[in-house]
N, C-alpha and C positions, 0 to 999 in steps of 0.2 A: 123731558122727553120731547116736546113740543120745538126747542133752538133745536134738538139731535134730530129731528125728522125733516127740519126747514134746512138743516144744513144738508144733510143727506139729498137731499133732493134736489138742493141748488149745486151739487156737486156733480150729477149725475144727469142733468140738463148742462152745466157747464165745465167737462173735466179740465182741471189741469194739463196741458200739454206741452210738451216742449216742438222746436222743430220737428218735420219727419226724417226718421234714422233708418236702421235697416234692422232688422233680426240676428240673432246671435249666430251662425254655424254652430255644429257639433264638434268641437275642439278632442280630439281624441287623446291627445298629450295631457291637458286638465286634467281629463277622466282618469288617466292614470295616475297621477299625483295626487287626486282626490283619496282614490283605493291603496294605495303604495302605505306600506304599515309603517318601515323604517323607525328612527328614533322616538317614538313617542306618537309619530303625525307627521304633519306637513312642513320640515324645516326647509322651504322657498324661499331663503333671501336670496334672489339669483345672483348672480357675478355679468352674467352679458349685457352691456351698456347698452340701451335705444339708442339711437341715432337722434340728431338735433336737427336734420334735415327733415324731421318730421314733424317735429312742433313748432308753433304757431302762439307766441309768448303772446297774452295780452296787454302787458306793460302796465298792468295794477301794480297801486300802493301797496305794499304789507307792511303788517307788525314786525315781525320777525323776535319776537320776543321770547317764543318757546325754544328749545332744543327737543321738547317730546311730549306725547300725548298721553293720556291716560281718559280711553273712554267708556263711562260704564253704561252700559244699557240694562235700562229695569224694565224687562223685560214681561210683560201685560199691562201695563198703562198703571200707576199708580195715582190713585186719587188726590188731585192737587189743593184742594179744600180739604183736606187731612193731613199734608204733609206742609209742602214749601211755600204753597199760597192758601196760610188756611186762615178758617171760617168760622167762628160758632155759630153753631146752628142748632133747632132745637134737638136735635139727636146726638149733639155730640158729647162724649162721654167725657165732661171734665171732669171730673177726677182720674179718667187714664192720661186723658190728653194734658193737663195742668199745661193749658197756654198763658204765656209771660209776653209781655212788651219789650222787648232788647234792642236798645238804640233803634226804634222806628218802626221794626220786623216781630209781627204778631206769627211767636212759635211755639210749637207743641213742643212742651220743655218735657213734660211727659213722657213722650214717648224717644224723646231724642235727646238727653240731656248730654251726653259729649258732644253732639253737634253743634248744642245751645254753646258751649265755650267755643266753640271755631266761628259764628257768625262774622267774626272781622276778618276773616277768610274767607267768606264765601261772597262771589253776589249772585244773588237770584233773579232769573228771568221772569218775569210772569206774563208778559205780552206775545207768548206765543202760538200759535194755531197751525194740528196736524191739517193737514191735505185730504183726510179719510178718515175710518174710522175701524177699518178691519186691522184684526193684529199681524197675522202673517205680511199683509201688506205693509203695513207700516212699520212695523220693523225691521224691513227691507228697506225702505225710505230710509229709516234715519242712518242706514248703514253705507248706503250709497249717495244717497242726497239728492234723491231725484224717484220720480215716478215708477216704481217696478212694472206698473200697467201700460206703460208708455211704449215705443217703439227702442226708447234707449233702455229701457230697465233688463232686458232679460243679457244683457253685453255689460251693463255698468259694472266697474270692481268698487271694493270698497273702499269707502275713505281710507282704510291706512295700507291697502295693497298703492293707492296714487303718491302716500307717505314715503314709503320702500322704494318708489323707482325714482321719486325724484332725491332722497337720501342716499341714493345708490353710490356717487360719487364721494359720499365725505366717511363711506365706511372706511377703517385704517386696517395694516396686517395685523391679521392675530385675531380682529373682532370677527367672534365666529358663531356668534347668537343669533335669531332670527331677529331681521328689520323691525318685521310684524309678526308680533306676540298674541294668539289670541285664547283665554282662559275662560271656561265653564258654557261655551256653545259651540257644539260638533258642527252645528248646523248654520254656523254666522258666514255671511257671505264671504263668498271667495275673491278670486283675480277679476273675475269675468273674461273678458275678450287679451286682459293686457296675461302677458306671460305665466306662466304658472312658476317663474322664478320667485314671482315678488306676492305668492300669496303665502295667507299666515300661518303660523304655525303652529296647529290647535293643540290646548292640554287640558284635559279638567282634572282642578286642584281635588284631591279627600278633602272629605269635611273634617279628619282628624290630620295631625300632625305628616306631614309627607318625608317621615325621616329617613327614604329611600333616596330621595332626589329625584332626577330627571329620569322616565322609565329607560331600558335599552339604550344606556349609554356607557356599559360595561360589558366586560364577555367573561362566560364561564372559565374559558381556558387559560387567563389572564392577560395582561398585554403583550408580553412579549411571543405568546404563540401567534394571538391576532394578530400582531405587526408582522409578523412573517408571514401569515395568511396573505392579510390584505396584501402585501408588496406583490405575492406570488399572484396574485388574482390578477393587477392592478399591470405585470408585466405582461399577463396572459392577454389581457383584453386591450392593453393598450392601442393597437391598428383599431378597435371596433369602436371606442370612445374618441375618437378624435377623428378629423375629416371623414368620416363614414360617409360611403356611398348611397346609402337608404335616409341620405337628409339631417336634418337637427335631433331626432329623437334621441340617438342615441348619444349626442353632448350634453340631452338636456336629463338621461340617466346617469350620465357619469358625474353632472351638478348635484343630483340629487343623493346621490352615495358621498360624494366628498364632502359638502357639507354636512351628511350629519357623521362623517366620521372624523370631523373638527369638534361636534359636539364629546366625542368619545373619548372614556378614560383623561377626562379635561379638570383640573382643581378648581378652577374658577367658576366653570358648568356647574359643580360638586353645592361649590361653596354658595350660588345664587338658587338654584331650588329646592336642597334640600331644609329644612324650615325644622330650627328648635321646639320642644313642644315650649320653653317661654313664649319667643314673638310670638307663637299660633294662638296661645292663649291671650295676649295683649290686641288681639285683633279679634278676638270672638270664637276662636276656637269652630270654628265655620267653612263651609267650602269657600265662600264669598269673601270670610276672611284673609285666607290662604293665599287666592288670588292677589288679591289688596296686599298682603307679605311679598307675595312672588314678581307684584310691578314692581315694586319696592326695591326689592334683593336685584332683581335684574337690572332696571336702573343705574343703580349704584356702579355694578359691576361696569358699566360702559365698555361693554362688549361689542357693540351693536345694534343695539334692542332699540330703538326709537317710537313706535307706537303701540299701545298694548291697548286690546280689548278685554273688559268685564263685562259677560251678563249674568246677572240676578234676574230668575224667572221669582213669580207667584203670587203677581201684583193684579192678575183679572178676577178680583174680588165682587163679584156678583152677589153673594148673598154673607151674612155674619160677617162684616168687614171687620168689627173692632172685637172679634172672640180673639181669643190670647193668641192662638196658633196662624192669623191671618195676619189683617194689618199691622199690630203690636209684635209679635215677631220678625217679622221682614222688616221693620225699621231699624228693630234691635240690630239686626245683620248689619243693617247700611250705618246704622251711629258707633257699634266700633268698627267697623273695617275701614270707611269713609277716614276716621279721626284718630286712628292708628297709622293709617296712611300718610297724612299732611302729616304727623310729628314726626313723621321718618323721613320723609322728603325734605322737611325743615333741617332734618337730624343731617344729614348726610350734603345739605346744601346745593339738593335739586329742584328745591320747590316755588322758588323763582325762573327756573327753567323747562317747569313740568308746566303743562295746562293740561287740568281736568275737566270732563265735562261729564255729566251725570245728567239722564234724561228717559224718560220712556217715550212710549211711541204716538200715546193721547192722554187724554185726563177721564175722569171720570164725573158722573152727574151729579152737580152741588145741590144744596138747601136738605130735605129731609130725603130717608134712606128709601130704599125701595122697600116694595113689600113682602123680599125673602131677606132683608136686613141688610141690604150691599148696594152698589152703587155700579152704576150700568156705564156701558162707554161715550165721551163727551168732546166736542168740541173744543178745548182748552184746556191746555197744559202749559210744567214749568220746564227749565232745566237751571242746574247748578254749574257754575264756573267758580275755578281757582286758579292759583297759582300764574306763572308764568306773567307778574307785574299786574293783576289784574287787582286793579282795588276791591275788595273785600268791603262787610259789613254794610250793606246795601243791595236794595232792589231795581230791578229795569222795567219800566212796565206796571200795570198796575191794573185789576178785574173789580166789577162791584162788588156789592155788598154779599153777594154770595158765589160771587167765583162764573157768573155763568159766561162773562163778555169781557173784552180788553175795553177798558174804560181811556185809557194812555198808552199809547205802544212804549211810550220812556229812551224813544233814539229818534235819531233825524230824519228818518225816511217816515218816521208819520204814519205805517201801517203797523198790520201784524207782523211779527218774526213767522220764518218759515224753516222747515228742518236746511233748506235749500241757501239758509243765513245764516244758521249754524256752520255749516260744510263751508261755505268761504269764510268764517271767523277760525276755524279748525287751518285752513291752508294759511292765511296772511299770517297767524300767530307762527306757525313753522316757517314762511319767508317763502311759500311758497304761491307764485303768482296765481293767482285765482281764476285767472282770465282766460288760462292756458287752453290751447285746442288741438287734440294730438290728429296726425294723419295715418297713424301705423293701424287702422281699425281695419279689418278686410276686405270693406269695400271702398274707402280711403273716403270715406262721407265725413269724418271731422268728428271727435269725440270730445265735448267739451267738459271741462274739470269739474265748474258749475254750469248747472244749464243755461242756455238760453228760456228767459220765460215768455208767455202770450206778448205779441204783440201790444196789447195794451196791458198790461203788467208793469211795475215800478221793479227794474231790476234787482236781482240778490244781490246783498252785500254781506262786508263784514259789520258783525256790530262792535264799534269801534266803543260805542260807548263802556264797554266794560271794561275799558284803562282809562278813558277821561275822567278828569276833576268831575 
């Protein structure tokens, strides 16, 4: 409690800031799109191209290694001295946990034992430090990649709304799935200030088998009354959707109906979310699962789908962390859905081309438990990396002896990882310049990809080391 109240405090004598920006307007197009029921939710992969008179390339290096993301947020900070950088300590319950030494990486085989066979798949970060230590706050961080409190945060879109516009151009005919995929949070950031074409397109999976498919992407009447419906609608309105004299709104209604009636009465749609009850079962039978099946299935399909978000909430373990129904089951969740996932991604020959990333928002307080049996919010967390050429079976980074401080940051810039190093390692793996600074903002102040840090800051980067020897 004593690092948590010294960082607290030095945080709040010196916030992080980026340049000054300007405030979001009331976007009242968003607002619609946010409320709009349609197919399921929000299917925003817009079609209207940005203009390139507007950005401002910073001509960084990228990886360009990935073709797509897969991001999962564990969402309330899960205890990193319990899971991916753990610790025995005198409270820890070895015989749940039965931590093993595997090539180098001390892991709770225990609680994670299909994970324990993926370690040559994974590498783990452990030299990383959130910005804060509130949840709401920081889960907005890791989704934007920058300060929600800041003058940019309440304008920032998400990482994978920035994925969707700059993939915008290599979508092909026919792909008619959303860019951005986002599964099990209503509530995960949206576009912000960029288009409400390119925000995601929320679903949350049942925890049982989804052998409906995609909701509302059928009609009672059949299809062939709907296709005469729709043509007659679609002749009826056509003056109103196209060059209308009351501005963009109503093109960006008429996108918002045609995509999701690409999603409709579609076999391929059919075939990617509706979910066997086998796979559901080989993934945990889980809502978390299901998800983890549904990146999967869409994936595969290569319809369109390029970024997908996961969140796993029920990691703000305060008190009985290791009773069966807390910690011990949320691992359960993540060791099959996690390790169902790579064997499909392997299976199907995307998993050289996927990069994963799996992360909360902070860590939680190492050495002994508190005194409602749980563990309070910390200074120090991990995150996991896969796929997409990243060497596996190894760690970056490295804490003492009980987790409380980065002893080695384990990359070249010599400091801690920030979620702000994450976001540019997220864009160079996609080939996406990092550096980039858009002028389409509306007050034309410059929106940069990754922010610019303090002045006296050691700029963001990628961390490159999770492909080097």
């Amino acid at each position: 409690m004593r690092n948590e109240k010294k960082f607290l405090k030095s945080f709040l004598r010196n916030p992080h800031t980026t340049q000054p920006f300007f405030e979001r307007p009331y976007l009242s197009r968003r607002a619609f799109f946010q409320t709009a029921a349609g197919v399921g939710g929000m299917f925003l992969a817009g079609r209207p191209a940005l203009g390139q008179d507007v950005i401002k390339r910073g001509g960084m290096p990228v990886n360009g290694k990935a073709k797509n993301v897969i991001f999962i947020l564990l969402a309330g900070a899960p205890s990193h001295v319990d899971t991916f950088d753990f610790k025995d300590g005198a409270d820890t319950p070895m015989n749940l946990m039965k931590p093993d030494t595997i090539s180098g990486i001390r892991f709770p085989v225990g609680v994670m034992p299909k994970l324990a066979n993926n370690l040559g798949d994974l590498a783990i970060v452990r030299s990383i430090q959130p910005w804060a230590l509130q949840h709401q706050l920081c889960q907005t961080w890791v989704q934007i990649g920058r300060s929600p409190a800041g003058a940019l945060g309440d304008i920032a879109p998400n990482i994978g709304t920035i994925v969707a516009v700059e993939k915008e151009a290599e979508r092909k005919p026919g792909q008619v799935f959303p860019t951005f995929l986002n599964l099990n949070n209503d509530g995960a950031i949206g576009p912000g200030y960029i288009s409400a074409d390119y925000a995601p397109f929320k679903i949350t999976a049942p925890a049982n088998t989804a052998s409906s498919g995609l909701p509302d992407t059928v009609n009672t009447d059949g299809q062939t009354r709907f296709d005469a419906k729709w043509n007659l609608l679609m002749s009826l309105d056509k003056p109103l959707r196209t060059a209308n004299p009351y501005g963009s709104e109503m093109q960006d209604y008429d996108n918002f109906y045609q995509n999701g009636r690409g999603l409709m009465f579609n076999t391929q749609v059919n075939n990617a979310f509706r979910l066997t009850a086998a796979d559901a079962a080989r993934y945990g039978n889980s809502s978390f699962g299901n998800s983890c099946l549904t990146a999967a299935n869409v994936l595969a399909a290569q319809a369109g789908t390029r970024y997908v978000q996961i969140t796993l909430g029920g990691w703000d373990n305060h008190q009985n962390i290791y009773a069966n129904n807390v910690l011990p089951a949320n691992l359960k969740l993540v060791d099959d859905g996690l390790s169902a996932l790579i064997a499909d991604l392997k299976k199907s020959g995307l998993f050289n081309e996927t990069l994963i990333v799996m992360m909360g928002e902070f860590g939680r307080t190492p050495g002994k438990l508190t005194a409602t049996a749980g563990r309070d919010h910390f200074a120090q967390q991990f995150a996991v990396f896969a796929g997409a050429g990243i060497r596996g079976g190894r760690t970056i980074g490295s804490t003492d002896g009980q987790g409380t401080q980065t002893v080695d940051s384990g990359w070249s810039r010599q400091r801690n990882i920030r979620m702000e190093d994450v976001e540019a390692t997220i864009y160079s793996a996609m080939g996406i310049d990092w550096g980039t600074v858009r002028y389409d903002d509306p007050f034309k102040r410059g929106f940069y990809y990754v922010p610019a840090p303090r002045a006296d800051s050691d700029p963001y980067a990628p961390i490159e080391e999770l492909w080097s020897a």
